[in-house]
C-alpha positions in Angstrom: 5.4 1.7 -41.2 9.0 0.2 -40.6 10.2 -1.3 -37.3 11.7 1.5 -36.5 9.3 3.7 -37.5 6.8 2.0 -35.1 9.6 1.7 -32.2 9.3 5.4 -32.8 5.7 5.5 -31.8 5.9 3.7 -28.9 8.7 5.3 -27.7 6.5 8.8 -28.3 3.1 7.2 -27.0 4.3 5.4 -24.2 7.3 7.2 -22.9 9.1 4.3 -20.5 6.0 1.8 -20.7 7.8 0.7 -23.9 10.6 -0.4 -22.1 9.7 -1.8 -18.6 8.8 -5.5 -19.0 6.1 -7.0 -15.7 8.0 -8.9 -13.8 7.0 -12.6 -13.3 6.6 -12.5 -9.9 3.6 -10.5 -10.2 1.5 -13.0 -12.2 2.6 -15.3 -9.4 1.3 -13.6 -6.8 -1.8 -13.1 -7.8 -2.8 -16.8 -9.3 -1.4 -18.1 -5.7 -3.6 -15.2 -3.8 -6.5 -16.8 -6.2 -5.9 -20.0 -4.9 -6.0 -19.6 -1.6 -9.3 -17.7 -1.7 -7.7 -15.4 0.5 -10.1 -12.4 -1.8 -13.6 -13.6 -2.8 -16.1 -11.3 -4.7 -18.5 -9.6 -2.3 -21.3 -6.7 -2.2 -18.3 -4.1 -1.7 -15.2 -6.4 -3.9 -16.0 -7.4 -7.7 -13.4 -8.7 -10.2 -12.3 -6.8 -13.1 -10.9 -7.9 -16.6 -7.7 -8.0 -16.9 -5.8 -4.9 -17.2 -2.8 -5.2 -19.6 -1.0 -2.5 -20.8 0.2 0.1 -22.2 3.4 -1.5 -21.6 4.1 -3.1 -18.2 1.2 -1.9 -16.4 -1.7 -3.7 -15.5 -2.5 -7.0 -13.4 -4.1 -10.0 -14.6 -6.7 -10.6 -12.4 -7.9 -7.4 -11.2 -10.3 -6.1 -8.3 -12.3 -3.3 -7.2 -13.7 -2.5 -4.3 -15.4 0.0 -2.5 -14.6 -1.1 0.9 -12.6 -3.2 2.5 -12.3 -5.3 6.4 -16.0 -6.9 5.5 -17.4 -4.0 4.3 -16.5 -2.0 7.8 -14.6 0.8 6.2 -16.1 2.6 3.2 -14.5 4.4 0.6 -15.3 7.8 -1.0 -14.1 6.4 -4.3 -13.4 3.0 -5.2 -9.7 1.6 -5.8 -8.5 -0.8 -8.5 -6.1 -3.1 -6.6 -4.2 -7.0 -7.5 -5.1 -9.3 -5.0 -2.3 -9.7 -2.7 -2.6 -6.6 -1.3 -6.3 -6.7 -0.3 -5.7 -9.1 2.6 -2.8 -7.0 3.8 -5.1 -4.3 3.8 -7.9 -5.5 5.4 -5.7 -6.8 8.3 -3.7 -3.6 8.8 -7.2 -1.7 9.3 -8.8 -4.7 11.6 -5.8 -5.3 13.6 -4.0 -1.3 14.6 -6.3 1.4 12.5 -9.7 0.4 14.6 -8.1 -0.3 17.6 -5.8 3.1 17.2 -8.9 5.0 16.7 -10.5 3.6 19.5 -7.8 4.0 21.5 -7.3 8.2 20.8 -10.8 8.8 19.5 -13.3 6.6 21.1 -14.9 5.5 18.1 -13.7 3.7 14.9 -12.9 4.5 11.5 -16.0 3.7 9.0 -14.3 5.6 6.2 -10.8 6.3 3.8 -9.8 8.7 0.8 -7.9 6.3 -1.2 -6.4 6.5 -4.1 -4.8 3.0 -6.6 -3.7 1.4 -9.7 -2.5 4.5 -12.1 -0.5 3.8 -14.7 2.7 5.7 -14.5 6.3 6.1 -13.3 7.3 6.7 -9.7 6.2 10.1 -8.6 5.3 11.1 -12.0 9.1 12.0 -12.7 10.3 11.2 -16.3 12.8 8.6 -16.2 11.8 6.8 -13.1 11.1 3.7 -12.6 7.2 2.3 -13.1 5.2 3.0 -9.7 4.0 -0.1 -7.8 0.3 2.0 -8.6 1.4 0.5 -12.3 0.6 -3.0 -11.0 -2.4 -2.7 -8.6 0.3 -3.5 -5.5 0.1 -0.4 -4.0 -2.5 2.2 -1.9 -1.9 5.9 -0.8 -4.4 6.4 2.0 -5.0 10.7 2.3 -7.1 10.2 5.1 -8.4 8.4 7.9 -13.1 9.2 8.6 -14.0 8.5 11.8 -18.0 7.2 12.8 -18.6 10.6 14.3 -18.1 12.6 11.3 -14.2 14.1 11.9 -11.7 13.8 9.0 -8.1 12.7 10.4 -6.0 13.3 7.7 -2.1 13.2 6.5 -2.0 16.6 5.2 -2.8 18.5 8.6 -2.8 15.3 11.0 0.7 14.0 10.9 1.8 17.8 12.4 -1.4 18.9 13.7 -3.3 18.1 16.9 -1.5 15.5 19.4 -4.5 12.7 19.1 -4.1 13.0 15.7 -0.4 12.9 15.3 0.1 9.7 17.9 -2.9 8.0 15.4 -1.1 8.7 12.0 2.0 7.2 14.1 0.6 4.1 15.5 -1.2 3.5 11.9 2.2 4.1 10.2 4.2 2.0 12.6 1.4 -0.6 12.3 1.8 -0.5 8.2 5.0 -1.1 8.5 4.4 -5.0 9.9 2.0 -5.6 6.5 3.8 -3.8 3.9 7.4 -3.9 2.5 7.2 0.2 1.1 5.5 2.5 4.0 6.2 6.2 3.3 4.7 9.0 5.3 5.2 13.1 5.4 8.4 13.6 6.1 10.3 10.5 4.2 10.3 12.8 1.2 8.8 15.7 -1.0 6.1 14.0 -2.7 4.3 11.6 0.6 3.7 15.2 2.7 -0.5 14.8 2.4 -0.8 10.8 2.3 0.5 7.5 3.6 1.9 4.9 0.5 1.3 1.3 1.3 2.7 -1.4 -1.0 4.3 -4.9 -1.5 7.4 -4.0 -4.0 10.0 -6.3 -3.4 13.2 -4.8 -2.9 15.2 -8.2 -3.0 15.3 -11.4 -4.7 13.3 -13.2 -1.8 10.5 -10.0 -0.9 12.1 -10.0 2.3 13.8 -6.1 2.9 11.0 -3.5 4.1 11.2 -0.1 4.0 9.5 2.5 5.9 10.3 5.9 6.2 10.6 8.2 7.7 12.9 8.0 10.7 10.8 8.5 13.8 11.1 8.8 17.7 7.5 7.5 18.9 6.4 5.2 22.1 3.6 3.1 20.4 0.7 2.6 22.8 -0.5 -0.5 20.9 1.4 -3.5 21.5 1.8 -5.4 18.5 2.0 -8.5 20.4 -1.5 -8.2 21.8 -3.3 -6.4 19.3 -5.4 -8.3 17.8 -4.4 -8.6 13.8 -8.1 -9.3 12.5 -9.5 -12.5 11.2 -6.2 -14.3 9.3 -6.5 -16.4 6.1 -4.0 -19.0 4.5 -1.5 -17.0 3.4 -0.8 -18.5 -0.1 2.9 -19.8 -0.9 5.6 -17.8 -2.1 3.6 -14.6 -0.6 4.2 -15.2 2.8 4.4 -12.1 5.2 7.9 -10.7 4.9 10.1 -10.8 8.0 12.8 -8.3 8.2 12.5 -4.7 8.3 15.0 -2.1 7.3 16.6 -2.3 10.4 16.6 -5.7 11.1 14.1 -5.6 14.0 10.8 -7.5 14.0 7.4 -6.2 15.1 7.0 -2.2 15.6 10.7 -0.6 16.4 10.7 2.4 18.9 12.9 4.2 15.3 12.6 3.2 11.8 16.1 3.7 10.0 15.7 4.9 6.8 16.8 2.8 3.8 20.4 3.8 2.8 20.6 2.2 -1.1 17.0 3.4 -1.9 16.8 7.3 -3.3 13.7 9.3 -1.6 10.2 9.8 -3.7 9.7 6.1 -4.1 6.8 5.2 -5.7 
């Protein structure tokens, strides 16, 4: 077959994977995560081979696990996800989801309907850009089980009942110190029934954040006292970034919306 026959055949089979290349940064991220130790194998976190391909997707040194914050909250199915994240994760549910719950339900969350990697563009739309999903770096959380058996989740809790609504806001605005893409119902068409958690990096230096959508809500945790969970050594070059949209630090009263970054991210 000739080269341009087979340029053909990628371009058919793959659609855009043919033409999105990983970027380095990735591979960094996860061999510095690695040598921290930050992620160790465990009864509920087991590493994969690597994942590469087609085209960009993939991650070199794969998890998956079927729970994460020590094995405290479950999942219904397990998620494929590149080490940087995990820690992010697992500190975001120790340090505001359990104390959220406790603090609107009485009891904690032992449970999440999670989905991960998938390879694919953003939102599924032809011509976007590859979803973070693409590269393990990202987690949309549907919904939120609590010990006694009730299911809080995006879909009907972020405009249903008020306990509910205040927890999906205090988890969101709490997302928003760990991760630089948080997107919730209501920052576009395509986040109405779950929460999208991930580390792209929207600048040179991984610094910008960007959560969405715009809201008016008094958090009742204060991020200053609230514990964030047990911390590990965050490895260099994937330090915590410091800077949200709106130049504020901790949890802002408002999150402005991004102005140079088009809704459905991701």
């Amino acid at each position: 077959m000739s080269a341009l026959a087979l340029a053909g055949a990628a371009l058919v089979g793959c659609g855009r994977f043919a033409f999105e290349a990983r970027e380095p940064w990735r591979a960094q991220a996860e061999e510095a995560c690695l040598r921290a130790k930050v992620v160790q194998p465990s009864a509920y976190l087991s590493r994969l081979a690597e994942i590469d391909g087609p085209g960009s997707c993939g991650m070199t040194y794969p998890f998956r696990a079927s729970a994460f914050a020590a094995g405290e909250v479950a999942l219904t199915t397990g998620v494929t996800l590149s080490c940087p994240i995990i820690p992010e994760i697992d500190s975001w549910l120790l340090g505001t989801v359990q104390p959220a719950a406790d603090l609107y339900f009485g009891e904690p969350v032992i449970g999440l309907r999670a989905g991960s990697y998938s390879c694919r563009s953003r939102n599924n739309q032809s011509g976007a850009r590859m979803s973070e999903h693409s590269y393990g770096n990202a987690l949309d959380v549907f919904a939120f089980r609590l010990a006694g058996g009730r299911e809080i989740t995006l879909r009907k809790g972020w405009r249903g009942a008020d306990d509910e609504q205040e927890f999906l806001r205090e988890v969101f605005l709490g997302a928003c110190r760990h991760f630089t893409t948080v997107l919730a119902p209501g920052s576009d068409a395509f986040h109405d029934d779950h929460l999208h958690l991930d580390l792209a990096r929207h600048d040179a230096r991984g610094l910008r954040r960007v959560c969405k959508p715009l809201l008016k809500f008094e958090p009742r945790l204060d991020p200053d006292r609230v514990s964030r969970g047990p911390e590990s050594p965050r490895p260099r070059g994937t330090e915590r970034p410091a800077r949200l949209v709106d130049g504020q630090a901790g949890a802002p009263r408002q999150l402005r919306p991004s102005a140079d970054l088009s809704s459905g991210l991701y």
